[in-house]
C-alpha positions as CSV (number, residue, x, y, z in Angstrom):
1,X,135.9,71.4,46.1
2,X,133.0,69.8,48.2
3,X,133.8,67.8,51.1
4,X,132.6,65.9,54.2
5,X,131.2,66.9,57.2
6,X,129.4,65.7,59.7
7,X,127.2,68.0,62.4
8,X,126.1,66.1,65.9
9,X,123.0,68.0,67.3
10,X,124.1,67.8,71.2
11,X,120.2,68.3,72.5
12,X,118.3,65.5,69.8
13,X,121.0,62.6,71.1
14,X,119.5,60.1,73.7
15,X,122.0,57.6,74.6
16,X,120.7,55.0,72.4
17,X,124.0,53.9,71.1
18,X,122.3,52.6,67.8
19,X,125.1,54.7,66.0
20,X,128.3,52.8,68.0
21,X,126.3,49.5,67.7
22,X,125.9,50.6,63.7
23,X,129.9,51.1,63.6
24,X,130.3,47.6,65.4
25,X,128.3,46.0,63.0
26,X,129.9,47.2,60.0
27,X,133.3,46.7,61.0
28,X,133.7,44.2,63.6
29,X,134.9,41.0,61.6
30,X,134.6,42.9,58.6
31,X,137.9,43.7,56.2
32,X,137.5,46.4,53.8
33,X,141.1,46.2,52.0
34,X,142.5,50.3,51.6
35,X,139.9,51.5,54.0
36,X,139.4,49.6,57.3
37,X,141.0,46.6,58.7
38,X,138.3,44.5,61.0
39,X,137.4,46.3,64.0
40,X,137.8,44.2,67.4
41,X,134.5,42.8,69.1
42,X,135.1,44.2,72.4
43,X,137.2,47.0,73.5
44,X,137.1,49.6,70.6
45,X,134.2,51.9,70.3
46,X,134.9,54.5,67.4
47,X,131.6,55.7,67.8
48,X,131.5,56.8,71.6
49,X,129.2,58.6,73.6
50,X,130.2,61.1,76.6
51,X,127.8,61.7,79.2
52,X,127.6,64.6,81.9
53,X,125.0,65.5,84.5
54,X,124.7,68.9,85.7
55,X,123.2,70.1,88.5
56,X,121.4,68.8,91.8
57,X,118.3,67.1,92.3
58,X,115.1,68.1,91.7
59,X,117.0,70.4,89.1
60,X,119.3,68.3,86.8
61,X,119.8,67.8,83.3
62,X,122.0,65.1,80.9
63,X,123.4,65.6,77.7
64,X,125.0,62.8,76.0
65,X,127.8,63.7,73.1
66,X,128.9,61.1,70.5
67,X,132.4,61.6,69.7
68,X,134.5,60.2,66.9
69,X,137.6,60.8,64.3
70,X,137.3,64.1,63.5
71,X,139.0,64.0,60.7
72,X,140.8,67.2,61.3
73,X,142.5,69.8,58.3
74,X,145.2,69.8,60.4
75,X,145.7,66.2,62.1
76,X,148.6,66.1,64.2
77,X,148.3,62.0,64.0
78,X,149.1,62.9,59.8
79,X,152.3,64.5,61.4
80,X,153.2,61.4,64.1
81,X,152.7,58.7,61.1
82,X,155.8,57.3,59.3
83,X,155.8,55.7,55.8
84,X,152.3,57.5,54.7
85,X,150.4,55.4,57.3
86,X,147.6,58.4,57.4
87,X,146.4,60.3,54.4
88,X,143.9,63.6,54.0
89,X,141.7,62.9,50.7
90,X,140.7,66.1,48.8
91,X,137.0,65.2,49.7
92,X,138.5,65.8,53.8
93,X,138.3,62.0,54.5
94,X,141.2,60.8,56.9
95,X,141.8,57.1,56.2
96,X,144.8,55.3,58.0
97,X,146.4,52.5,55.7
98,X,146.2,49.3,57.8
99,X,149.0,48.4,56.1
100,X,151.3,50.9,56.3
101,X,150.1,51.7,59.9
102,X,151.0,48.4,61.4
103,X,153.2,48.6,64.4
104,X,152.6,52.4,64.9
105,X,151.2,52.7,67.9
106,X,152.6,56.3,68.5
107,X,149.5,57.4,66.6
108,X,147.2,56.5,69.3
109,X,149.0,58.7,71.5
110,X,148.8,61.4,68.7
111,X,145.1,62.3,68.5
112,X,144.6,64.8,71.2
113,X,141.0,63.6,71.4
114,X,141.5,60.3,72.1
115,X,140.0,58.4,68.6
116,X,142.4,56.2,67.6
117,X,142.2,52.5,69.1
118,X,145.2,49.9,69.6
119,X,144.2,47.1,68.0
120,X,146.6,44.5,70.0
121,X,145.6,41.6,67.6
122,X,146.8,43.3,64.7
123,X,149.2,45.4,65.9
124,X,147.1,48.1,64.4
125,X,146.1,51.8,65.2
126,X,142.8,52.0,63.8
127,X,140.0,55.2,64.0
128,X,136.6,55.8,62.5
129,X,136.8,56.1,58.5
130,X,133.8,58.2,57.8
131,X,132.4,54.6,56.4
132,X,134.0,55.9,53.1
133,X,134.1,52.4,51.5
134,X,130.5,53.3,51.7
135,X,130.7,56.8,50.5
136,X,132.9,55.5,47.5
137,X,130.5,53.6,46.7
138,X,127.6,56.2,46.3
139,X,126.5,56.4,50.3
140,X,125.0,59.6,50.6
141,X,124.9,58.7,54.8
142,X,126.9,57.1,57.1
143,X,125.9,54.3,58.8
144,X,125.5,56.3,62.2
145,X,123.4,58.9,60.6
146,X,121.4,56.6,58.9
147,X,120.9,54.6,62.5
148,X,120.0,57.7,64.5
149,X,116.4,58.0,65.3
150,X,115.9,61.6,66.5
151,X,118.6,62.9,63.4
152,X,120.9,63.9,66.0
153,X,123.3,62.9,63.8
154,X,124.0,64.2,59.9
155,X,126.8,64.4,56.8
156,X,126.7,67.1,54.4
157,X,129.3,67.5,51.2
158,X,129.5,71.1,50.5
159,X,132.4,73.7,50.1
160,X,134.3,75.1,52.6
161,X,132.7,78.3,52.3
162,X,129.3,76.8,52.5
163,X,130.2,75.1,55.9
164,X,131.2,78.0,57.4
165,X,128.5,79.8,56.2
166,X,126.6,77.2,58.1
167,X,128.1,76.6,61.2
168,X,127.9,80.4,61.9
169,X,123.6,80.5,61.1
170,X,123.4,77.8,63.5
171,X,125.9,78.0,66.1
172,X,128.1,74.7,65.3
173,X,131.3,74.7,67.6
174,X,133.7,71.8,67.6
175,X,135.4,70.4,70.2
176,X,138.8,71.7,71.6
177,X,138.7,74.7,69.5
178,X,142.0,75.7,71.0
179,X,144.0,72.9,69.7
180,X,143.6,74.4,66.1
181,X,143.3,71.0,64.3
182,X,140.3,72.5,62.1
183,X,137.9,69.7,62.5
184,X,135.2,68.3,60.7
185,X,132.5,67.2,63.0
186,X,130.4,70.1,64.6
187,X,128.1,70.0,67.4
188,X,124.8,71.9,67.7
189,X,123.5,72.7,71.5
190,X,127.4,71.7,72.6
191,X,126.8,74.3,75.2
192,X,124.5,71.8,77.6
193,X,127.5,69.4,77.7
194,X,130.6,72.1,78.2
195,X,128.9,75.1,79.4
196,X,126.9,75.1,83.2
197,X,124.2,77.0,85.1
198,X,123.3,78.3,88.4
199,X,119.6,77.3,89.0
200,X,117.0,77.7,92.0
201,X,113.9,78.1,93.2
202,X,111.7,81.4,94.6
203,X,109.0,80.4,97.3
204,X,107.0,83.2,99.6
205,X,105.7,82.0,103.1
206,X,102.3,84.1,102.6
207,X,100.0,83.8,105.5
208,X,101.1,80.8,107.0
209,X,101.2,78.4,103.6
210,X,104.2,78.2,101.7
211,X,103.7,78.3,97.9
212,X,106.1,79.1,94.8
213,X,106.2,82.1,93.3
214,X,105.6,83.1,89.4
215,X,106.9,85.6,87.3
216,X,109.6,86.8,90.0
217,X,112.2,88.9,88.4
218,X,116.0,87.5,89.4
219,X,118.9,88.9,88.2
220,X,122.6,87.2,88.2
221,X,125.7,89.6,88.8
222,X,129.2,89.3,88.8
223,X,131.8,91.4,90.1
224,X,128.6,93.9,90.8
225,X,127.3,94.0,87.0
226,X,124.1,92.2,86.0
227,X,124.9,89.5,83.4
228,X,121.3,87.8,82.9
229,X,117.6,88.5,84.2
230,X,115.2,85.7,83.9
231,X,111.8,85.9,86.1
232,X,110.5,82.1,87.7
233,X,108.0,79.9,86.1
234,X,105.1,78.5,87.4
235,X,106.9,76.2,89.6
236,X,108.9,79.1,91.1
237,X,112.4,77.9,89.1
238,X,114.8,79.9,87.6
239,X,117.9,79.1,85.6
240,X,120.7,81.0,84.5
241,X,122.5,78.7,81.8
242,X,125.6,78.7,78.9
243,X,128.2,79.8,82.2
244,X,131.7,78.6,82.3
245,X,132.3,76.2,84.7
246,X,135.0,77.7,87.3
247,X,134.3,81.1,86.4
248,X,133.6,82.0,90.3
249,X,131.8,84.3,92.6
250,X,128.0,85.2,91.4
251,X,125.1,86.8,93.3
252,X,121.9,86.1,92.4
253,X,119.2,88.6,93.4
254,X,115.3,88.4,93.4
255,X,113.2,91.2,94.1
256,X,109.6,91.4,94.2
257,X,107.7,94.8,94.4
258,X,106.0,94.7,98.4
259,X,108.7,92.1,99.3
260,X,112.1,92.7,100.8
261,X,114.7,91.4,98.2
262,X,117.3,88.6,98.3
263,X,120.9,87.8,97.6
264,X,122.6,84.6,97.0
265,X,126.2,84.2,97.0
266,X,127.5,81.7,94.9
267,X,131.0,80.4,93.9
268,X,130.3,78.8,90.8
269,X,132.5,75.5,90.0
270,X,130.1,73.1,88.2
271,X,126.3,73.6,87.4
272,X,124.8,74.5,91.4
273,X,121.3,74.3,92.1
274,X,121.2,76.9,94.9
275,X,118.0,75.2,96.2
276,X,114.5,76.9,97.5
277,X,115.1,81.3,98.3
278,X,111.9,81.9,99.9
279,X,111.2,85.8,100.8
């Protein structure tokens, strides 16, 4: 059977917030009876978008991650809920009954990702639906997707098989992989928010001027073995990227034919621009 997915391209999204403003309007004062109770004006955003800066100035970068209900194959909040209050549909939708749910406000504390909201009005536990009133009722987008301007954001109904297939050709991962709750919203380029990089820049003091070097060969090791080789760009920068953050002691070497070579020591925690190496 075909069912819904949703992939978040990690590099296209800018920040705009014209997806959680598009969830806000649909369901802020809004009741849609089996699906959604009305979502509260302020305090709730189902829609939300994480933000991390890596590196040092001049060499930094931002990536910006919506997150939302990932309506998981395995949901532990489906586990926490009493009376039926959550429900999987075949098409892989998780809806939670606002009626049923009332009162159980265990299920916030039951999404390991953080997507269910307390709505204190209401006395309601309430998450993003997928917009399947809309999808019901012949939607072929969600209201997000159809808001995003660079497409960072898309739903596709195809078979299990199929969305495997897919997320292997280009790379999807989902978040907290370890926590085994088989979700279905994948990220493309998820690396520039979780992953991190040691950067710098190779400059030569060459008869009295100072300028940046091109094209010069650097190598990163650890524990003694090369891991990456890169050469500098125009502006004399290198960047080794897709590292774990944590993962420790690196040396990174440049070595230009006629020029003695030279090694930087670095302990790597988050992304670490190491600053100008000049030979």
């Amino acid at each position: 059977m075909k069912k819904w997915n949703m992939i978040i391209d990690v590099a296209e999204c800018t920040n705009c917030n014209l997806c959680t403003l598009a969830a806000m309007d649909e369901y802020v004062g809004n009741e849609f009876p089996g699906y959604s109770a009305p979502m509260p004006k302020h305090g709730h955003r189902w829609i939300d978008i994480l933000q991390k800066e890596r590196g040092q100035v001049p060499m930094i970068d931002i990536a910006y991650v919506p997150t939302l209900c990932n309506h998981c194959d395995d949901a532990p909040c489906i586990k926490a809920a009493r009376n039926g209050a959550i429900r999987k549909r075949d098409d892989g939708i998780v809806l939670i009954d606002p009626e049923k749910a009332k009162g159980q406000r265990q299920l916030v504390d039951a999404c390991p990702y953080g997507h269910i909201w307390w709505n204190e009005e209401l006395e309601l536990p309430q998450a993003w639906p997928f917009d399947a009133h809309l999808i019901d009722a012949g939607w072929k987008q969600t209201r997000g997707q159809q808001s995003c301007p660079t497409g960072a954001m898309r739903v596709l109904k195809v078979e299990d098989a199929e969305m495997q297939r897919l997320a292997h050709e280009e790379k999807l991962e989902v978040m907290q992989p370890a926590l085994g709750t088989k979700p279905r919203v994948y990220y493309k380029n998820l690396w520039r928010y979780a992953k991190c990089f040691i950067g710098g820049t190779v400059s030569m003091d060459m008869n009295g001027m100072v300028d940046c070097i091109e094209g010069a060969p650097v190598r990163l090791l650890k524990d003694g073995v090369p891991v990456a080789e890169t050469t500098s760009d125009n502006y004399g920068d290198f960047k080794f990227d897709r590292l774990d953050e944590g993962s420790g002691r690196y040396v990174v070497e440049i070595s230009i034919k006629g020029s003695s070579s030279r090694t930087i020591d670095v302990e790597l925690g988050v992304s670490t621009n190491v600053g100008e190496i000049r030979l």
